[in-house]
C-alpha positions as CSV (number, residue, x, y, z in Angstrom):
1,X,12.3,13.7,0.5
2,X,14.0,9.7,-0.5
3,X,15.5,9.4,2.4
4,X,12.1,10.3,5.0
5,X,10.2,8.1,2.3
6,X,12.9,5.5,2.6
7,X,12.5,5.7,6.4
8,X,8.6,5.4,6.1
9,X,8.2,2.9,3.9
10,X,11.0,0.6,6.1
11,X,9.0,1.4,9.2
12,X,5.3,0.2,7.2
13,X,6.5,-2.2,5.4
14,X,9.5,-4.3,7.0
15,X,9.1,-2.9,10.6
16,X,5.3,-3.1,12.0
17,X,2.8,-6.7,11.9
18,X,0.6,-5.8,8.6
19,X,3.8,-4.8,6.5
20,X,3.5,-7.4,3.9
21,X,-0.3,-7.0,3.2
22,X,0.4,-3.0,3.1
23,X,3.0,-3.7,0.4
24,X,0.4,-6.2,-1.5
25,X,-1.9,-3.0,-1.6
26,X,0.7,-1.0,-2.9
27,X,1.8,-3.6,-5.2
28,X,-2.5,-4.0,-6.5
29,X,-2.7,0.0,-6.8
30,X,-0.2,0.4,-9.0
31,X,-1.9,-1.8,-11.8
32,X,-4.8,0.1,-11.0
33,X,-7.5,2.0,-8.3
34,X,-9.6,-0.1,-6.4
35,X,-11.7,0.5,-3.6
36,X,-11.8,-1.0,-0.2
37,X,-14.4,-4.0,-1.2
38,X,-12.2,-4.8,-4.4
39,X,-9.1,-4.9,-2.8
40,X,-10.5,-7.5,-0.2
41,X,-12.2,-9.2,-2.7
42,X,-8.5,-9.2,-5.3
43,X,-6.0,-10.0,-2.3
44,X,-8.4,-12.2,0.0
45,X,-8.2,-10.1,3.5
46,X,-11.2,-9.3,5.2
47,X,-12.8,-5.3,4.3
48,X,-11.9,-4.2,7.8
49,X,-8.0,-5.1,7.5
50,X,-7.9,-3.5,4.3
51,X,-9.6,-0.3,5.3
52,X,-7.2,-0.2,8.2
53,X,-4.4,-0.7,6.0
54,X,-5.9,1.7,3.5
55,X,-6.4,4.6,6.4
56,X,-2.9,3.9,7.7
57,X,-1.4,3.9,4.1
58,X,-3.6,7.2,3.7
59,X,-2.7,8.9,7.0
60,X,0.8,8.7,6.2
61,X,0.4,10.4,2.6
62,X,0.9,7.0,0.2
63,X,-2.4,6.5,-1.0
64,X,-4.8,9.1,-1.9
65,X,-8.8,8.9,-3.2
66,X,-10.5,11.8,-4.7
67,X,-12.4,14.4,-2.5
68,X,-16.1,13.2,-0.9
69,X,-14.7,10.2,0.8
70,X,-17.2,8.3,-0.9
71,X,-18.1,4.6,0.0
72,X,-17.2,3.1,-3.3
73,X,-14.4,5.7,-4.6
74,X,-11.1,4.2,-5.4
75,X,-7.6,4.8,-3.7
76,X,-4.6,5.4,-5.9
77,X,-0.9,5.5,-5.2
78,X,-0.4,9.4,-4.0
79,X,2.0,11.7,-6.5
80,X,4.8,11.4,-3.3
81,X,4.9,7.5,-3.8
82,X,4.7,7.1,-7.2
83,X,7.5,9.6,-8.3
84,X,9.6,7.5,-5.6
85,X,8.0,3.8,-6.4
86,X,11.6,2.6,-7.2
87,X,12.3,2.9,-3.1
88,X,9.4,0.7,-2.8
89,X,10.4,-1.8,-4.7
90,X,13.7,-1.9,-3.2
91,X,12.3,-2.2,-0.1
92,X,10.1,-5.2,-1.2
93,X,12.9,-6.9,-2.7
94,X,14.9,-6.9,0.1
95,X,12.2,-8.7,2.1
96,X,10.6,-11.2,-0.6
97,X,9.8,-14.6,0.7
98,X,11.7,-17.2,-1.3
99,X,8.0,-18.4,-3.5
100,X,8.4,-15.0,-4.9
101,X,5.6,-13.6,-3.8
102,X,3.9,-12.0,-0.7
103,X,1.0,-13.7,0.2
């Protein structure tokens, strides 16, 4: 399971235009759920790149929200990411900016 994680998350976050806001929404869900509008809001993107951030990060089994699909229900980090989050972060800190930060 690491390794096609490992593979994933390379390909989403280091390998496709968008991989640096995808791991800032990774980075804001682990401190805690937020929906589409309060992520835009917290990380200063416009609603529709975060909702196609969200669906993509959703699609590919990262990011989970509870049944109903509800405007205003949160995502959270799925069970398959957060048992593996340390691959995340190595992947992150491997491609770090030099302020420190993304974004």
């Amino acid at each position: 399971m690491s390794a096609a994680l490992r593979q994933l998350l390379w390909y989403l976050i280091a390998g496709t235009r968008g991989g640096v806001n995808r791991a800032r929404i990774i980075e804001a869900l682990r401190e805690r759920p937020y929906n589409a509008n309060q992520l835009s809001a917290a990380l200063g993107l416009d609603y529709r790149t975060v909702r196609h951030h969200l669906d993509l990060l959703q699609k590919n089994g990262l990011i989970t929200r509870p049944t109903g699909d509800a405007y205003a229900s949160p995502y959270f980090l799925s069970p398959y990411l957060e048992g593996s989050y340390t691959i995340f972060e190595e992947i992150r800190k491997r491609l770090k900016p030099p302020g420190g930060r993304f974004g």
